[in-house]
C-alpha positions as CSV (number, residue, x, y, z in Angstrom):
1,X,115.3,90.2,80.6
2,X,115.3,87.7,83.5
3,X,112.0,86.9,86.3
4,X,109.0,86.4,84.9
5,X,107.2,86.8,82.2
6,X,104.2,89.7,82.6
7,X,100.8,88.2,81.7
8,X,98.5,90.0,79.4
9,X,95.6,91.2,81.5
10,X,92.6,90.1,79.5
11,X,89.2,92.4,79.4
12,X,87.2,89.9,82.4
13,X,84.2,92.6,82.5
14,X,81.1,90.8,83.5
15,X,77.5,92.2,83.6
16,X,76.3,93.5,86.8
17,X,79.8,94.1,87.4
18,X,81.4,97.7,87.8
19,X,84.7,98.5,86.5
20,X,87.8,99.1,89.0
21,X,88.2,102.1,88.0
22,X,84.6,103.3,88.8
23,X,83.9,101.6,92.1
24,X,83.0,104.4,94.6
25,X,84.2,104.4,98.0
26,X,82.0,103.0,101.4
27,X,79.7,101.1,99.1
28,X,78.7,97.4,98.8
29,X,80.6,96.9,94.7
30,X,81.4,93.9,92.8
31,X,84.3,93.6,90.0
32,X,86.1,91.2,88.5
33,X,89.3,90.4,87.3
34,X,92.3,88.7,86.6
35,X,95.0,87.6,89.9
36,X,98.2,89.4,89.3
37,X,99.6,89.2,92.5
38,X,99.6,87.1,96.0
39,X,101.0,87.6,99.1
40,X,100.3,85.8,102.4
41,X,102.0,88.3,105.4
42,X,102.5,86.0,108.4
43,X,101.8,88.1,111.7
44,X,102.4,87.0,115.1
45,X,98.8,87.5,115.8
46,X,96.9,87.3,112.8
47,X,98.2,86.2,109.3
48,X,96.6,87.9,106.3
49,X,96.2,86.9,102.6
50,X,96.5,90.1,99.8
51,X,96.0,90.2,96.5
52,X,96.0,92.5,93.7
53,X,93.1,92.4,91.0
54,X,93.7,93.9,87.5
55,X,91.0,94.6,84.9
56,X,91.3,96.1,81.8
57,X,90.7,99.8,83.7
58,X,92.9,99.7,86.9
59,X,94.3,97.3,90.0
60,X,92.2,96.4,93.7
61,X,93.7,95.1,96.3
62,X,91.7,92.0,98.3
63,X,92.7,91.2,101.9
64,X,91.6,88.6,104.1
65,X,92.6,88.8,107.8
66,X,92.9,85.1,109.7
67,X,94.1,83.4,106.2
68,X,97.4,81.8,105.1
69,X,95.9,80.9,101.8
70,X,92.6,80.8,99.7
71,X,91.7,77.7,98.0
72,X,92.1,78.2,93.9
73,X,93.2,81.6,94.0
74,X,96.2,81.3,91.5
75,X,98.1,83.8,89.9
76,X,96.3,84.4,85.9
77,X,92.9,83.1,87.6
78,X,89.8,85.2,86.9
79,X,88.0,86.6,90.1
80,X,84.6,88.1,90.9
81,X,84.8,89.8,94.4
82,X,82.0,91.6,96.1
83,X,82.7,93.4,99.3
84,X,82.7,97.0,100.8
85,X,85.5,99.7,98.3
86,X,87.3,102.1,100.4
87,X,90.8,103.5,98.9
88,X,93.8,102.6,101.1
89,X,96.9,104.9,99.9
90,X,95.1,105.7,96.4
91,X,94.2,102.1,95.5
92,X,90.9,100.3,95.8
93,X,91.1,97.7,98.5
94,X,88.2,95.4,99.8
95,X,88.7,93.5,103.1
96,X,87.7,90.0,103.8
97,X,85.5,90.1,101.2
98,X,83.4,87.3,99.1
99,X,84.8,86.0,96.2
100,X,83.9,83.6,93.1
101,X,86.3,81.9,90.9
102,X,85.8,82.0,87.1
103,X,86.8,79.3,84.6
């Protein structure tokens, strides 16, 4: 009733790109999708950027250690990342990873 409102998560499969839900574990795996959520976790030490990635077959999670922010990434924005998969807790994560924004 109140927040905000969910957005549709759109199909953003791109060739030479491997659905979410099939990336393997300990191997180099790019995937695209759509920003769904941001969080920057301030650390004494070392601040970190997350985000969650949604395609049209299940989430990731991208972390970046040393990073408050990441220029464009915006909630609804279309994402290619490439990076090492490993599964953190059941869900694909990638950390510090390489990343392309889509129009």
């Amino acid at each position: 009733m109140f927040g905000r409102k969910k957005q549709p998560v759109v199909d953003t499969t791109i060739a030479g790109t491997t659905p979410i839900a099939d990336a393997q574990p300990r191997t180099t795996v790019t995937i695209t999708g759509q920003v769904i959520r941001m969080q920057s976790r301030p650390a004494s030490d070392l601040p970190t950027m997350v985000i969650s990635i949604k395609d049209s077959t299940g989430t990731a999670t991208a972390t970046w250690t040393g990073r408050r922010s990441m220029g464009g990434i915006a909630l609804g924005r279309r994402i290619v990342i490439t990076g090492v998969a490993t599964h953190t807790s059941g869900l694909l994560t990638f950390v510090n990873p390489e990343y392309q924004l889509l129009a």
